[in-house]
C-alpha positions, 0 to 999 in steps of 0.5 A: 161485105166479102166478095167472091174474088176477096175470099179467093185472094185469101185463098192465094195467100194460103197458094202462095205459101204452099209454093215457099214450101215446095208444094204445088201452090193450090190454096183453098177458104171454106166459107159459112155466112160470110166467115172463113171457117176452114182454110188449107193448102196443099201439104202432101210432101210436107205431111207425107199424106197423099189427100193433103190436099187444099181442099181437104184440109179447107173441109176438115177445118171447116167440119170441126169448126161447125161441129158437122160434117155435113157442109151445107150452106158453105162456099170452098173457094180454091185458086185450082180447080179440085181433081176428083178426090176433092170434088168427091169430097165437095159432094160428100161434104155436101159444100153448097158451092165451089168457086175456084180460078183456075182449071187444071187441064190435066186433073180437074174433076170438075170441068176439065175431065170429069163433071163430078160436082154437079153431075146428075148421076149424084144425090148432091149437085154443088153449084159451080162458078169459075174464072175468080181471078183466074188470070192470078191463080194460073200465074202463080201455077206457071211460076211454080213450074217455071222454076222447076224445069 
């Protein structure tokens, strides 16, 4: 049986190759009974689209492979923590957990500047778990930009 820091090395893997390509390395699985269903990393410069995101492309692939897209029953796991683009679609998707490594001080939309997900003022609450080899996923962050400054 997977467990949760198993899918979130996956999701490392999809991080690390979106730094090969010169996007920030964020990578996300959609899961939906213990089978990866959607998978992405972040594309924005590469698709020239700004919701390129891990998470959004995780959601789509996610959708078309149950032929819904309501989402329920799934868990996204994402080595960052989703901005409020994405953890508006996490609330749309209907996603019924979000575990992600690391939050992002300055974008987060789940718990660095917005509680978004699970807020009470929505119609869906996802559940939230935090820290999953968080220590990587940070890592993997601070190289990327290590190289860049």
């Amino acid at each position: 049986m997977n467990s949760d820091a198993d899918f979130m090395r996956k999701a490392l893997e999809l991080a690390r190759q979106a730094g090969r390509k010169d996007e920030v390395p964020v990578g996300a699985v959609l899961v939906h009974d213990g089978v990866i269903i959607g998978k992405g990393h972040n594309a924005p410069i590469g698709l020239n689209d700004p919701t390129a995101h891990a998470e959004i492309q995780a959601i789509r692939e996610g959708a078309a492979a149950l032929g819904n897209y309501r989402l329920e029953g799934t868990t996204l796991y994402v080595t960052m923590e989703p901005c409020v683009m994405c953890a508006g679609a996490l609330v749309n998707a209907r996603v019924s957990r979000l575990v992600f490594g690391t939050r992002d001080l300055r974008f987060g939309g789940v718990r660095s500047k917005f509680r978004l997900a699970d807020s009470d003022l929505l119609n869906h609450r996802v559940e939230v778990v935090e820290g999953v080899l968080g220590a990587e996923c940070v890592e993997l962050v601070k190289e990327f930009f290590a190289t860049r400054r």
